[in-house]
DRENFI-216880 format. One record per atom (N, C-alpha, C): residue number from 1; atom name; z, x, y. Coordinates in Angstrom, 3 decimals. Layout:
<sites>
[NUM 'CA' [Z X Y]] ...
</sites>
This chain:
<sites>
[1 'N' [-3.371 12.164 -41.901]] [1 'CA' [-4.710 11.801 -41.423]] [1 'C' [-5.136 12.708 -40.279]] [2 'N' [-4.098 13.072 -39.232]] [2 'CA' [-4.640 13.823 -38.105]] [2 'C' [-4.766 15.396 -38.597]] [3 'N' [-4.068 15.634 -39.922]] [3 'CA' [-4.221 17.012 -39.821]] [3 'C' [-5.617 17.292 -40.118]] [4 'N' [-6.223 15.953 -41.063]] [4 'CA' [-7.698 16.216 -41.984]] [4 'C' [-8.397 15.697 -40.919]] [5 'N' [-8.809 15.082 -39.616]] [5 'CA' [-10.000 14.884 -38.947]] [5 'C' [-9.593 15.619 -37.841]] [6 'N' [-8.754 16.492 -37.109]] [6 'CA' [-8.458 16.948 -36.047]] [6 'C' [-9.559 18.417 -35.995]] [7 'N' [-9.894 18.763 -36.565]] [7 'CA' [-11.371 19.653 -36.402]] [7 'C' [-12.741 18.937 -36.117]] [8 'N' [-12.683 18.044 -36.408]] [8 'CA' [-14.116 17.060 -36.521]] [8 'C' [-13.975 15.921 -34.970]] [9 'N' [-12.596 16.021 -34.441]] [9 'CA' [-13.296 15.053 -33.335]] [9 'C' [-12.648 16.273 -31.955]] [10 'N' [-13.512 15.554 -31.255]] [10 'CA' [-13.408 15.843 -29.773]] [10 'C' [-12.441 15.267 -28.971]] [11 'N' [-11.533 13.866 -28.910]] [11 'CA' [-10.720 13.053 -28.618]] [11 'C' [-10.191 12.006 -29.104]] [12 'N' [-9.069 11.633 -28.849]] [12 'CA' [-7.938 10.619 -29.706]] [12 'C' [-8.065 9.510 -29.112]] [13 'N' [-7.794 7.651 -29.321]] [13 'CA' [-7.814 6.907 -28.840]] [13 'C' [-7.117 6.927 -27.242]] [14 'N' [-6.057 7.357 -27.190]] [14 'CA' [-4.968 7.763 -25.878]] [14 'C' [-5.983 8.711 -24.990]] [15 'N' [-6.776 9.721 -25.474]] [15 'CA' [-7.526 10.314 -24.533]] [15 'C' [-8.622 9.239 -23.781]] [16 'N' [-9.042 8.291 -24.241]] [16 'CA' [-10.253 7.600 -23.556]] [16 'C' [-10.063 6.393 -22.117]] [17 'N' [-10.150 6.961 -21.092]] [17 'CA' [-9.890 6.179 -19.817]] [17 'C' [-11.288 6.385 -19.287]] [18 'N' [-10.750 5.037 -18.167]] [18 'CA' [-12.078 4.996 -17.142]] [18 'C' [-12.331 5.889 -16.902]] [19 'N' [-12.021 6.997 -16.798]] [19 'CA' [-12.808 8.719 -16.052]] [19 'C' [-13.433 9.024 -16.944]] [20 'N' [-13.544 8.902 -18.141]] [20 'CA' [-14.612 9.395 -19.361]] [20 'C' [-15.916 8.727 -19.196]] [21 'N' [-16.477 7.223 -18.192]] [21 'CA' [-16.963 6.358 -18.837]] [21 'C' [-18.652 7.081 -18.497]] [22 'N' [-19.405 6.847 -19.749]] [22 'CA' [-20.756 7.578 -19.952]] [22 'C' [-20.220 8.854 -20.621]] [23 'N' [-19.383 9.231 -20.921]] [23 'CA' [-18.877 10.655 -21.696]] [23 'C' [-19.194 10.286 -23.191]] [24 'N' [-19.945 11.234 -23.585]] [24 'CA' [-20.027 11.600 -25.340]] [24 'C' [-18.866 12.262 -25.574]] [25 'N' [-18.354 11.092 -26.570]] [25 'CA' [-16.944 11.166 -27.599]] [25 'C' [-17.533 11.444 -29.528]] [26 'N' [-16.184 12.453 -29.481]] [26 'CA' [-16.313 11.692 -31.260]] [26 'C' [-14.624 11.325 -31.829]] [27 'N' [-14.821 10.297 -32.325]] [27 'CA' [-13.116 10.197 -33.070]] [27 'C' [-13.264 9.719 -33.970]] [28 'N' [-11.759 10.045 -34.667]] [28 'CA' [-12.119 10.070 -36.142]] [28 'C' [-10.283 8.886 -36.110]] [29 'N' [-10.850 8.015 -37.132]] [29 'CA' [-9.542 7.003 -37.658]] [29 'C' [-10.014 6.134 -38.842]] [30 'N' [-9.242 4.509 -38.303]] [30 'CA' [-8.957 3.840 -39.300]] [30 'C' [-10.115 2.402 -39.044]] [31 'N' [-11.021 1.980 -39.614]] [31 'CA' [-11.278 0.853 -39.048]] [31 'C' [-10.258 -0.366 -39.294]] [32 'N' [-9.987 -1.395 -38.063]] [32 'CA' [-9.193 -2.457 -38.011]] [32 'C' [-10.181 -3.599 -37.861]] [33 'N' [-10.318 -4.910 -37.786]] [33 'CA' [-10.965 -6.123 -37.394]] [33 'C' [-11.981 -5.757 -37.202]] [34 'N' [-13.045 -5.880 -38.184]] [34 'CA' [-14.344 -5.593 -38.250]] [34 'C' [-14.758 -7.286 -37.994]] [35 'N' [-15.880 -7.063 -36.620]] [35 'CA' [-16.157 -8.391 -36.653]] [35 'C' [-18.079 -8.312 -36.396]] [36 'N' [-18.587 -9.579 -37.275]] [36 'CA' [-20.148 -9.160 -37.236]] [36 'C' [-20.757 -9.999 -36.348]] [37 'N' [-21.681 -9.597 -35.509]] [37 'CA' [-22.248 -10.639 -34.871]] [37 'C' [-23.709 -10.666 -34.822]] [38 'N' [-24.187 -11.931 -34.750]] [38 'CA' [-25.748 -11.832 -34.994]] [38 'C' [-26.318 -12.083 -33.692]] [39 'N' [-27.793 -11.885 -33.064]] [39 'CA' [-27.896 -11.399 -31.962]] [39 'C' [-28.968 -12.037 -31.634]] [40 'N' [-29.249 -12.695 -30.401]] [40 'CA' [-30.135 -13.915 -30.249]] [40 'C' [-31.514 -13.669 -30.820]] [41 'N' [-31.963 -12.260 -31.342]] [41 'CA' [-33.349 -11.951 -31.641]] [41 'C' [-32.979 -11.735 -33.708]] [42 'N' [-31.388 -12.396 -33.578]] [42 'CA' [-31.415 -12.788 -35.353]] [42 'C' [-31.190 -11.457 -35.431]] [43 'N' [-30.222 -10.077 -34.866]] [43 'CA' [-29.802 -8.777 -35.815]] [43 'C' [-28.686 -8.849 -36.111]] [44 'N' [-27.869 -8.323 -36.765]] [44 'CA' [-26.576 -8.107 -36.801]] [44 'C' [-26.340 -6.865 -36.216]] [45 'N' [-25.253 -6.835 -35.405]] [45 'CA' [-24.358 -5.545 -34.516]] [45 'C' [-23.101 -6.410 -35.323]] [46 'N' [-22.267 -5.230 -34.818]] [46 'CA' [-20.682 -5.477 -35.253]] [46 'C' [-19.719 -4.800 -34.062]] [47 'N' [-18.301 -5.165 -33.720]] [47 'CA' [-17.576 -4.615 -33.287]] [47 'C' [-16.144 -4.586 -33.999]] [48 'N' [-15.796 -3.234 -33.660]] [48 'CA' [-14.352 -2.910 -34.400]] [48 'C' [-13.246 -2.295 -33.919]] [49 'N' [-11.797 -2.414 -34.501]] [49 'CA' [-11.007 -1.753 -33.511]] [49 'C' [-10.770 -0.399 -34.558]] [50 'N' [-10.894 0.832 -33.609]] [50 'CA' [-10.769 1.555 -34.346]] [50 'C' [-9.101 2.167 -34.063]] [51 'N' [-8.410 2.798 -35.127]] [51 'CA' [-7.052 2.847 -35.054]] [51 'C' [-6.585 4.285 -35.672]] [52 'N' [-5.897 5.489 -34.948]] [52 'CA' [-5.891 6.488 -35.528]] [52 'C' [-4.136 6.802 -34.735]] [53 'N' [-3.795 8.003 -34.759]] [53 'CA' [-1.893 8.006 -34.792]] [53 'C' [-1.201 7.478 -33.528]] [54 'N' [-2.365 7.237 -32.363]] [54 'CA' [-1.934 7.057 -30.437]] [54 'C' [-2.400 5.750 -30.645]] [55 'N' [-3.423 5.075 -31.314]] [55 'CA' [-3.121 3.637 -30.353]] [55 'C' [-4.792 3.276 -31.045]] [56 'N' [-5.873 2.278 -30.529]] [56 'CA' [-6.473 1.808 -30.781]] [56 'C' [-7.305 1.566 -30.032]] [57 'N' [-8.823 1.084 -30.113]] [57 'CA' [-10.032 1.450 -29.013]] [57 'C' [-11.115 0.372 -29.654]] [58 'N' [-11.649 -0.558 -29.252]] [58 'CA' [-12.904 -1.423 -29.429]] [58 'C' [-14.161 -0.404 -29.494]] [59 'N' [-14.639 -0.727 -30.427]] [59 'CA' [-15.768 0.729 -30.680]] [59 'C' [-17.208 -0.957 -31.132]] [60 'N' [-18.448 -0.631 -30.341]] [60 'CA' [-19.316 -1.864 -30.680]] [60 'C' [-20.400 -0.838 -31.127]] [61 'N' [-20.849 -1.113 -31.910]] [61 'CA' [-22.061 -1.097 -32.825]] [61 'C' [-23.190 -1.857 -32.900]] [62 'N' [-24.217 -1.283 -32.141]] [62 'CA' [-25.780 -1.747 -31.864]] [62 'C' [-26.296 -1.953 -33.095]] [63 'N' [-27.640 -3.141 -32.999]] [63 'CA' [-28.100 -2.932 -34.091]] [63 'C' [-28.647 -1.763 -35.000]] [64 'N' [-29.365 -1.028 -33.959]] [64 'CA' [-30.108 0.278 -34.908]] [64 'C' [-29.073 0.757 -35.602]] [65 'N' [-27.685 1.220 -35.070]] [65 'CA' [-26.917 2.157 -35.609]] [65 'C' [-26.135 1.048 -36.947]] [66 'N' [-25.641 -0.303 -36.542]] [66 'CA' [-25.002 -1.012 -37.691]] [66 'C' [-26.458 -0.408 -38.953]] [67 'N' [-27.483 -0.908 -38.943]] [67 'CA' [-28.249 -1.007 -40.138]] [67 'C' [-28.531 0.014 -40.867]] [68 'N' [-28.424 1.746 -40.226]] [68 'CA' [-28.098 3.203 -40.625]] [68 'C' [-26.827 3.228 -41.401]] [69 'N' [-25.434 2.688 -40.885]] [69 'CA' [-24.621 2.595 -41.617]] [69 'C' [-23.764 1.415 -41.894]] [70 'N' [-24.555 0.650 -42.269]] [70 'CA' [-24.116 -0.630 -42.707]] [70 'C' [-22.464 -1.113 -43.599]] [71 'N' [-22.695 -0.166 -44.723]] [71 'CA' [-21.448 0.218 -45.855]] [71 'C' [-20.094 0.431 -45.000]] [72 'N' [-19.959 1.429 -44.058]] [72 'CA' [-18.983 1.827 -43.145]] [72 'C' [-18.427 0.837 -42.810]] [73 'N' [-18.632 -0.375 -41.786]] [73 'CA' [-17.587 -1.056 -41.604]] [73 'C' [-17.132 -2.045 -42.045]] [74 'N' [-15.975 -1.631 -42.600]] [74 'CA' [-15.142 -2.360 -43.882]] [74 'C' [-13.854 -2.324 -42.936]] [75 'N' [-13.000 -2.964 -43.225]] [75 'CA' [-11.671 -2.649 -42.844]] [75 'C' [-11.266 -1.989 -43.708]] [76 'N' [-9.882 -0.146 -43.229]] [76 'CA' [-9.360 0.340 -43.651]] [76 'C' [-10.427 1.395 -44.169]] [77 'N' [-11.533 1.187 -43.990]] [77 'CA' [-12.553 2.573 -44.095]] [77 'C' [-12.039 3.791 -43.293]] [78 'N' [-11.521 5.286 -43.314]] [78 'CA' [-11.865 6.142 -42.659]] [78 'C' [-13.108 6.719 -42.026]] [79 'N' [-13.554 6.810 -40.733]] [79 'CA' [-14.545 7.372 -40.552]] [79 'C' [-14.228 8.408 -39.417]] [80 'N' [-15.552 9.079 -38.895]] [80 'CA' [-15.768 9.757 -37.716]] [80 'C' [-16.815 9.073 -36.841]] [81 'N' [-16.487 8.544 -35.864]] [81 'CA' [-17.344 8.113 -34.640]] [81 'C' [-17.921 9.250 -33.618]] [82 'N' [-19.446 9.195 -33.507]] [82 'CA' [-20.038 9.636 -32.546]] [82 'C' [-20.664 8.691 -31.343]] [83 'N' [-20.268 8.763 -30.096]] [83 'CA' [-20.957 7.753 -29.345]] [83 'C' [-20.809 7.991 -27.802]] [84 'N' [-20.499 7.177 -27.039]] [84 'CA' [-20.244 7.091 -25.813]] [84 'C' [-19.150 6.242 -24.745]] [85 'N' [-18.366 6.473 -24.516]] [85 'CA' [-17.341 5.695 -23.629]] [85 'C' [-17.948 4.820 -22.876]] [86 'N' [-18.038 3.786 -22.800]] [86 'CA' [-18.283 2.258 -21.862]] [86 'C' [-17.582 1.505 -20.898]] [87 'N' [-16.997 1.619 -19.944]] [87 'CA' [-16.355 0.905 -18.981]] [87 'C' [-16.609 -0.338 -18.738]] [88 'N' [-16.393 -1.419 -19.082]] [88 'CA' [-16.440 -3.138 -19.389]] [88 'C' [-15.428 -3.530 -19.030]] [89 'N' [-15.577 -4.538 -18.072]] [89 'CA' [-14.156 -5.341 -17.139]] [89 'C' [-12.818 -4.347 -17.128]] [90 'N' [-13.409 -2.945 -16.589]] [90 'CA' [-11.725 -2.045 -15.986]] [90 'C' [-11.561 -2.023 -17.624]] [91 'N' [-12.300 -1.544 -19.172]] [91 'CA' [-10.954 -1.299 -20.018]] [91 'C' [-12.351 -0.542 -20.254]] [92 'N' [-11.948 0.644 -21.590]] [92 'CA' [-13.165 1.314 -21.560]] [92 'C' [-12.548 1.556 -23.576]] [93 'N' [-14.229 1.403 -24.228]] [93 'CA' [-14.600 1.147 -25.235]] [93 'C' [-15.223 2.378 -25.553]] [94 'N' [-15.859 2.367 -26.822]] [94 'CA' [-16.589 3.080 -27.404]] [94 'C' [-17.958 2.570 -27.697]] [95 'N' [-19.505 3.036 -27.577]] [95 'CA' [-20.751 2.160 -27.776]] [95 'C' [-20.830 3.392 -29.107]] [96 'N' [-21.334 2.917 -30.545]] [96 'CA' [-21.497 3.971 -31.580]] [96 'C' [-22.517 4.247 -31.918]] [97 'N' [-23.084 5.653 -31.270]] [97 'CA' [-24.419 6.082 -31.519]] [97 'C' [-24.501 6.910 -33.146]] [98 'N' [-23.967 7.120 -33.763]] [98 'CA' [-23.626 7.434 -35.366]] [98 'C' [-22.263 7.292 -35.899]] [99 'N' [-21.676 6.942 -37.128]] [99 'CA' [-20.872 7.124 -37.812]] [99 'C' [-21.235 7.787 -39.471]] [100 'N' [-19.984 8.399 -40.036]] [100 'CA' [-19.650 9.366 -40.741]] [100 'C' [-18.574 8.807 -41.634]] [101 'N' [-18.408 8.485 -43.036]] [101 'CA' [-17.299 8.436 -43.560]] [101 'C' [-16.456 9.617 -43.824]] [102 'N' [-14.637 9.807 -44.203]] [102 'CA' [-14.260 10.827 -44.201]] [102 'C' [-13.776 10.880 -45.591]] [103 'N' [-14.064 11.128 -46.803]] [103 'CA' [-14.555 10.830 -48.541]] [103 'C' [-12.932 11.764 -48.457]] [104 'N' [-12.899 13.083 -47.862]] [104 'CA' [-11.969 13.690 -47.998]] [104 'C' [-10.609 13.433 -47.554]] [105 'N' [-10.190 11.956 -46.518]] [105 'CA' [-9.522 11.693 -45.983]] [105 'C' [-9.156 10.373 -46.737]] [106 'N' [-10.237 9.907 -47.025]] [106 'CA' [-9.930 8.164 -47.718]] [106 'C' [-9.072 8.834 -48.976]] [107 'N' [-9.377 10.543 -49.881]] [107 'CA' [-8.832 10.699 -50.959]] [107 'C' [-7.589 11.260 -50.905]] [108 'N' [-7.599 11.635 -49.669]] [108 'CA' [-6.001 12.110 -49.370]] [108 'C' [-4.906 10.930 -49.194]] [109 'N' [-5.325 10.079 -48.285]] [109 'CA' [-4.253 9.190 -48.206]] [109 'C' [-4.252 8.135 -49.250]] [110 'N' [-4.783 8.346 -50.518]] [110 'CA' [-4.634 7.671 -51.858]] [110 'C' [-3.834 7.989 -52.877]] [111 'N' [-4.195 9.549 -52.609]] [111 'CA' [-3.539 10.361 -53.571]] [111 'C' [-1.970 10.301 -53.530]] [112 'N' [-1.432 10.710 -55.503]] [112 'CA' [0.036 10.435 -54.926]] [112 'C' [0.429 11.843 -53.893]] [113 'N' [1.922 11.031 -53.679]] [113 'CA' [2.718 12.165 -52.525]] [113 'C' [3.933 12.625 -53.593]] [114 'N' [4.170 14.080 -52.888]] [114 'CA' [5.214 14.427 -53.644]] [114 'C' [5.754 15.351 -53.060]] [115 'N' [7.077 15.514 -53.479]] [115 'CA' [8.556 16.151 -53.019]] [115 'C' [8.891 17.144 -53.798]] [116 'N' [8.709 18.540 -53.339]] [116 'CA' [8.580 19.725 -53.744]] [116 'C' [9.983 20.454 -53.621]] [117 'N' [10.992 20.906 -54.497]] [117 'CA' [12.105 21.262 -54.841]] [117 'C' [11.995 22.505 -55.027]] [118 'N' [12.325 23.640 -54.085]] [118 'CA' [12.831 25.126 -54.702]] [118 'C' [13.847 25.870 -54.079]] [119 'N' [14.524 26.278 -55.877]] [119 'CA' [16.142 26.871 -55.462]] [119 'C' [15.742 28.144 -55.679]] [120 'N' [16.596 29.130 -55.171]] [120 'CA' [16.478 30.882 -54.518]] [120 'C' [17.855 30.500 -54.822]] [121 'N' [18.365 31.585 -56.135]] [121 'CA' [19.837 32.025 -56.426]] [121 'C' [19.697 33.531 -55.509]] [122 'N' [20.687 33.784 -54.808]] [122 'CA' [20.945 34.971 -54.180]] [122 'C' [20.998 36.275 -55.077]] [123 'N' [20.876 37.266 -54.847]] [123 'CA' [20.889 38.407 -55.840]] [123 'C' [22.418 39.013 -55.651]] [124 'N' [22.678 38.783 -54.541]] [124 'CA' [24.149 39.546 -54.282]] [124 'C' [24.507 39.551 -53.293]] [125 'N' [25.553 40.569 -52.974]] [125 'CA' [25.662 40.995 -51.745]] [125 'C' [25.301 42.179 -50.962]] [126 'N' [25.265 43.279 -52.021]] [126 'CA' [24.698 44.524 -51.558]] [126 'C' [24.045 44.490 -50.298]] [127 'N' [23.227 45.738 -49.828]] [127 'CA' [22.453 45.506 -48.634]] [127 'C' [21.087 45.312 -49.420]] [128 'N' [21.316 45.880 -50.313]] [128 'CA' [19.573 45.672 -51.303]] [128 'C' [19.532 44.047 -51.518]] [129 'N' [20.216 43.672 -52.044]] [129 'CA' [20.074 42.077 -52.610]] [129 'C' [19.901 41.262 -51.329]] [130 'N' [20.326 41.361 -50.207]] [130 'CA' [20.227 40.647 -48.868]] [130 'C' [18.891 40.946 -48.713]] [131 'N' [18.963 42.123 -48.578]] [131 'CA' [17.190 42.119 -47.709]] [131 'C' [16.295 41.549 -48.734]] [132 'N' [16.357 41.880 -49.721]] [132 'CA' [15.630 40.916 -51.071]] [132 'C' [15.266 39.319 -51.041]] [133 'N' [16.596 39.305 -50.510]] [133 'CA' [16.371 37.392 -50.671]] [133 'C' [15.982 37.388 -49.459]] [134 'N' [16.157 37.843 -48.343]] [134 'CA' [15.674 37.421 -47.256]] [134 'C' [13.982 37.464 -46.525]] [135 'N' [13.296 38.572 -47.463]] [135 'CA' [11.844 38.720 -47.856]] [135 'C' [11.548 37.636 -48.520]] [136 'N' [12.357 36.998 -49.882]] [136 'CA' [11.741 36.304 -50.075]] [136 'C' [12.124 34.914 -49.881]] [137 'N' [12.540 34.497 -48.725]] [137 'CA' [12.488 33.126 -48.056]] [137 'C' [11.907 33.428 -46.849]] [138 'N' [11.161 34.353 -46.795]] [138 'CA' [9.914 34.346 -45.518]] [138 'C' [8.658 34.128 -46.299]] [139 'N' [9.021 34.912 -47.183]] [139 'CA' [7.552 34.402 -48.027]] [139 'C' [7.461 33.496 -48.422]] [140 'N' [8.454 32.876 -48.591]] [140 'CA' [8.165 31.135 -49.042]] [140 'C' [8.183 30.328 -47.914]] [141 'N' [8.507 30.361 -46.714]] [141 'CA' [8.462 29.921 -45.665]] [141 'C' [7.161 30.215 -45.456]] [142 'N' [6.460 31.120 -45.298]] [142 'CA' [5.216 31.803 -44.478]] [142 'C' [3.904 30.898 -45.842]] [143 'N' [4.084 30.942 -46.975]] [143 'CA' [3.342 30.060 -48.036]] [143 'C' [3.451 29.080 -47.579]] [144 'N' [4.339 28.348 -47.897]] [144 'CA' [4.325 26.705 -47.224]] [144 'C' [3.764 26.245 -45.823]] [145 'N' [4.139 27.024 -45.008]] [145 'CA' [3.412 26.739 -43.661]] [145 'C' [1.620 26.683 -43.363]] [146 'N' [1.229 27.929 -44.219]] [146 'CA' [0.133 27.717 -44.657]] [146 'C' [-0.804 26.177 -44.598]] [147 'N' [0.265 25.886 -45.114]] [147 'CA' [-0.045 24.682 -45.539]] [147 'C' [0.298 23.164 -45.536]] [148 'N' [-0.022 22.554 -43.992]] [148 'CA' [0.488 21.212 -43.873]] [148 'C' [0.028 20.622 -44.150]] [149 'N' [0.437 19.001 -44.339]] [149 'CA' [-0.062 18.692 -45.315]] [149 'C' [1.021 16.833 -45.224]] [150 'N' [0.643 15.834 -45.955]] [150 'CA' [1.820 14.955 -46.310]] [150 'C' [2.971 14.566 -47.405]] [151 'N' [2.884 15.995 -48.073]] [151 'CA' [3.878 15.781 -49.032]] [151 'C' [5.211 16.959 -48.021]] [152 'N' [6.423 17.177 -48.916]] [152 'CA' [7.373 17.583 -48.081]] [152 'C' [7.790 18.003 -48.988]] [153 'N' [8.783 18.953 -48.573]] [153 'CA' [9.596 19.956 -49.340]] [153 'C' [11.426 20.324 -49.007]] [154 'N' [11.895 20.750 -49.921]] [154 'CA' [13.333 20.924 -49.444]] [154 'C' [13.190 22.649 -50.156]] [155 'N' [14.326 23.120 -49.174]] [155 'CA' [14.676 24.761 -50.173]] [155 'C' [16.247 24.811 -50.085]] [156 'N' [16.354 25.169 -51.550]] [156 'CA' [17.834 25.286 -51.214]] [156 'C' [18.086 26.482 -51.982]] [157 'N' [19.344 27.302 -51.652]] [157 'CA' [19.663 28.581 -51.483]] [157 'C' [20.831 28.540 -52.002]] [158 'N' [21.403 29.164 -53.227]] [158 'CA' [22.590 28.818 -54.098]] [158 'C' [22.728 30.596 -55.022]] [159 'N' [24.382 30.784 -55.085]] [159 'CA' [24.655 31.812 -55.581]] [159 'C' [25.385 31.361 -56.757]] [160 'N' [25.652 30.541 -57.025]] [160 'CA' [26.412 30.214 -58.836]] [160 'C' [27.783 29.486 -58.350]] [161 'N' [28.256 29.430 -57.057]] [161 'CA' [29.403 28.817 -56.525]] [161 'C' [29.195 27.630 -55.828]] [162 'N' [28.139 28.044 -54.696]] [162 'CA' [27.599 26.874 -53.477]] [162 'C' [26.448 26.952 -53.434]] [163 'N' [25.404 25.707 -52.839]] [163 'CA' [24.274 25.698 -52.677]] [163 'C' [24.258 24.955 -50.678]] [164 'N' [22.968 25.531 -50.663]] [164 'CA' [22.894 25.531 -49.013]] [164 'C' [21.756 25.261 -48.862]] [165 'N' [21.180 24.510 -48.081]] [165 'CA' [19.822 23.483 -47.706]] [165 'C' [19.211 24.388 -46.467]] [166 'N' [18.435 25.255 -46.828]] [166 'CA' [17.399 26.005 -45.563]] [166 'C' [16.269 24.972 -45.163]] [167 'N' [16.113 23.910 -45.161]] [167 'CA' [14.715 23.587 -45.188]] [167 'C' [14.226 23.351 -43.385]] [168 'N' [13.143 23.506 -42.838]] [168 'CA' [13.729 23.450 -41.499]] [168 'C' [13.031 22.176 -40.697]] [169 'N' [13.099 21.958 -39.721]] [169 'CA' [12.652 20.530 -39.201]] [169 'C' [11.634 19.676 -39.416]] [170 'N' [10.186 20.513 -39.441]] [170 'CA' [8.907 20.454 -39.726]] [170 'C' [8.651 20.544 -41.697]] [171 'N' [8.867 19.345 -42.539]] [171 'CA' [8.917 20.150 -43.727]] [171 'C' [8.191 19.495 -44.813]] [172 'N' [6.977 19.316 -43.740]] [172 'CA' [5.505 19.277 -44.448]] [172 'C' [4.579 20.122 -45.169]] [173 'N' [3.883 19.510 -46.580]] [173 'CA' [3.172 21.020 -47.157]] [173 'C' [2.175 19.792 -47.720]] [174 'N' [1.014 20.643 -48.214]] [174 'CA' [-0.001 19.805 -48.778]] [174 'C' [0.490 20.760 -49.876]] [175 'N' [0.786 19.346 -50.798]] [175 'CA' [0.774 19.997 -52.526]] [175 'C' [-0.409 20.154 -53.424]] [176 'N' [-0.259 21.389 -54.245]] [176 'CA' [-1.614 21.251 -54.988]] [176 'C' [-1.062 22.664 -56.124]] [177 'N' [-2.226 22.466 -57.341]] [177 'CA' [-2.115 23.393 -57.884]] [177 'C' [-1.935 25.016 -57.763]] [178 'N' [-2.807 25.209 -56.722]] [178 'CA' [-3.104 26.579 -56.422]] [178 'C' [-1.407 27.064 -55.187]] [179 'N' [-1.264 26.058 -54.680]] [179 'CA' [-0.027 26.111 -53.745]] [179 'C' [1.251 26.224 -54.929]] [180 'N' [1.144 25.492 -55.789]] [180 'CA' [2.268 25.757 -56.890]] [180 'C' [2.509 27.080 -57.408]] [181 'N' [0.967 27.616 -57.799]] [181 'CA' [1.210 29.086 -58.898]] [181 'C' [1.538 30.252 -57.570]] [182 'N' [0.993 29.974 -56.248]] [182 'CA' [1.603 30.828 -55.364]] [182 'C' [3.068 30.824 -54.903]] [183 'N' [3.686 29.697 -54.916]] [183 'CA' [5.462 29.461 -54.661]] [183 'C' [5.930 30.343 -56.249]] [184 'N' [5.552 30.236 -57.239]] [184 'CA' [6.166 30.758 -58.251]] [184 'C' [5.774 32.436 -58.513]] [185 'N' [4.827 32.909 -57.743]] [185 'CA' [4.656 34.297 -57.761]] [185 'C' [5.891 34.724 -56.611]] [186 'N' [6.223 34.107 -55.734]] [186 'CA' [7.328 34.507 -55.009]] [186 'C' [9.001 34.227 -55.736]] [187 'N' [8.744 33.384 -56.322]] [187 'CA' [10.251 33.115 -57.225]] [187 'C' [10.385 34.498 -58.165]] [188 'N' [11.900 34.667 -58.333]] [188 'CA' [12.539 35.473 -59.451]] [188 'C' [13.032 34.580 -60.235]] [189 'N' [13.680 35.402 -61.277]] [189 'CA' [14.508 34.837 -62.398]] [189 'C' [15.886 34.474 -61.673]] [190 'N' [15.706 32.878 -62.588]] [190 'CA' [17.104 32.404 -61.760]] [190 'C' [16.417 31.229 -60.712]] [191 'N' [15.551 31.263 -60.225]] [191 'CA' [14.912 30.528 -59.370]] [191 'C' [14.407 29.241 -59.669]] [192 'N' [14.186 28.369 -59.037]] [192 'CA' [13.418 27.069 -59.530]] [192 'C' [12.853 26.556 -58.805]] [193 'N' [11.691 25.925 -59.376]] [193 'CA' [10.560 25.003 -58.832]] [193 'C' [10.770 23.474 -59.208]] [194 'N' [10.551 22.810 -58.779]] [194 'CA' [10.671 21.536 -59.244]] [194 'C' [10.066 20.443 -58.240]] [195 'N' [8.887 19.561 -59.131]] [195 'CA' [8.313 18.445 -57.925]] [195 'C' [8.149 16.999 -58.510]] [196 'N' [8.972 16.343 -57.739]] [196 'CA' [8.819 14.799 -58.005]] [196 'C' [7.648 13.831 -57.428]] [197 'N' [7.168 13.220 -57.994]] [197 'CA' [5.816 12.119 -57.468]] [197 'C' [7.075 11.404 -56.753]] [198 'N' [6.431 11.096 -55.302]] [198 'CA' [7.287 10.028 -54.297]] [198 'C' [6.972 8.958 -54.576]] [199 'N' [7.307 8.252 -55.059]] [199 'CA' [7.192 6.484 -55.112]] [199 'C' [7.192 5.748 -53.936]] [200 'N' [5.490 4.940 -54.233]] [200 'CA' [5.616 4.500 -52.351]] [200 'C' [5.506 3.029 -52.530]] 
</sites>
C-alpha cells in the first residue's frame, strides 16, 4: 500500500502533531469506522478513522465535501485525503477539504500474491564462466529491484551437486507479465523460472 500512495501524499498518520495545526495535508490509507452524522440544519457530515502502515488519525468530513464524495466512505475503501490539520482538545485531526479514491491500490491489494522462484546453474569454474554468472545475478538483482512491489522472490544458485539461496533481505518484487519475459531474457539454458500463487 505505501509503495502505491507514497508519491501522492505529503504526510503519514505519525507525521500529524499539534505543530501542523491549520497545515494543508494530504494522506493516503485505509478507511476504518465510518460514522454518519446528521446536523441540526438536517445535513449529513461523517467522521472516520483513517488507517495507513504508522497508526491512525480521525479525519471529519463537512457537509459540502461528504455530498461531492459521498460513495468514498465505506469502510476498507482506499483513498487520498486532501484537507487540513485541526487541533481539538490537545489531539489533532484531519478537517477533509477533498477526497480521491485509489482504483489502483484497492486493485493491488486484491490481486493474487505470488512467490517467484529462479535457479542460475553455474557455468563453471573457469574465469569466463564466473564472471558470466556473476553478470548475470546482477542483472537479475538490478531487474527485480526495479521493482517493489508485494509479491517476493527467492534465487537460488546451483551447479548439479549443491544449491545455495542468494536471495537478500529486502525480497520484494511486484509480479507481472512484462517483469516475467524480462527475468527470462536474463536466464540461460539450464536455468529456471518458476511462480507459485501464495495462498492467503
Amino acid at each position: 500500500l505505501s509503495e502505491l500512495i507514497k508519491d501522492q501524499v505529503t504526510h503519514t498518520t505519525a507525521d500529524i502533531t499539534n505543530e501542523l495545526d491549520h497545515q494543508k495535508v494530504v494522506l493516503g490509507g485505509t478507511i476504518k469506522e465510518a460514522r454518519r452524522i446528521t446536523t441540526k440544519k438536517g445535513e449529513t457530515m461523517c467522521v472516520v478513522q483513517l488507517e495507513d502502515m504508522f497508526g491512525s488519525i480521525s479525519v471529519t468530513i463537512f457537509p459540502k465535501a461528504y455530498e461531492e464524495t459521498t460513495e468514498l466512505w465505506a469502510e476498507d475503501t482506499v483513498v487520498i485525503i486532501r484537507g487540513e490539520v485541526q487541533v481539538r482538545r490537545d489531539e489533532a485531526g484531519i478537517i477533509c477539504n477533498s477526497a480521491t479514491p485509489v482504483k489502483a491500490v484497492e486493485e493491488e491489494m486484491n490481486r493474487k500474491q505470488y512467490h517467484v522462484w529462479v535457479t542460475l546453474h553455474l557455468g563453471g569454474n573457469d574465469e569466463r564462466s564466473i564472471s558470466d554468472d556473476k553478470l548475470k545475478v546482477q542483472d537479475l538483482y538490478r531487474c527485480i529491484q526495479d521493482r517493489p512491489g508485494r509479491d517476493h522472490f527467492d534465487i537460488l544458485v546451483a551447479n548439479g551437486e549443491w544449491q545455495m539461496r542468494l536471495t537478500p533481505g529486502e525480497d520484494t518484487i511486484h509480479y507481472c507479465t512484462e517483469l516475467h519475459q524480462k527475468i527470462e531474457t536474463i536466464l540461460k539454458h539450464g536455468d529456471a523460472l518458476k511462480v507459485h500463487v501464495v495462498e492467503r
